[in-house]
N, C-alpha and C positions, 0 to 999 in steps of 0.2 A: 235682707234689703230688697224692696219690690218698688219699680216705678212704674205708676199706670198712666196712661193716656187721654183723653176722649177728645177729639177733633170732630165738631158738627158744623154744617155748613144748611144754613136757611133762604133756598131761593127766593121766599118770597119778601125777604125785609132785607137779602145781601147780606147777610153778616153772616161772620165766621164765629162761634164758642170753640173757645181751647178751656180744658181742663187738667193739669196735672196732679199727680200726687205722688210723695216720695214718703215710704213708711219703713224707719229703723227698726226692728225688734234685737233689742242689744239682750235680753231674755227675758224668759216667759211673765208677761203682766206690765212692759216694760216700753211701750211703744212711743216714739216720733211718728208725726206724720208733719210734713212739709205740703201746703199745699197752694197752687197757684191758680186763679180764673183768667180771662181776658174774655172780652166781646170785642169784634171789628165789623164795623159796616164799610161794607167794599162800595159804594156808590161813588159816580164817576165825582170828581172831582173835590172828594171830603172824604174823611176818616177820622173814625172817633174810634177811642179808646177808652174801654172803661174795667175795672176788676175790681174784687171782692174780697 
């Protein structure tokens, strides 16, 4: 079982990329992967959320 990360933050447009991923190998040839996006613009007074 492995969970990975990737948290990127873009000063020039305010938004945050989150990436996760969660990958089963229950045996060999045999994989899950789980996986989640999200975008956020931090700008003052709005927030959008968007994933994939």
């Amino acid at each position: 079982m492995f969970i990975d990360a990737l948290v990127q933050w873009n000063p020039e447009s305010n938004a945050v990329n989150t990436n996760l991923r969660f990958n089963l190998i229950h045996r060999p040839l045999s994989n899950i992967y789980l996986v989640y996006n999200e975008q956020r613009f931090t700008t003052a007074g709005s927030r959008h959320r968007g994933g994939a």
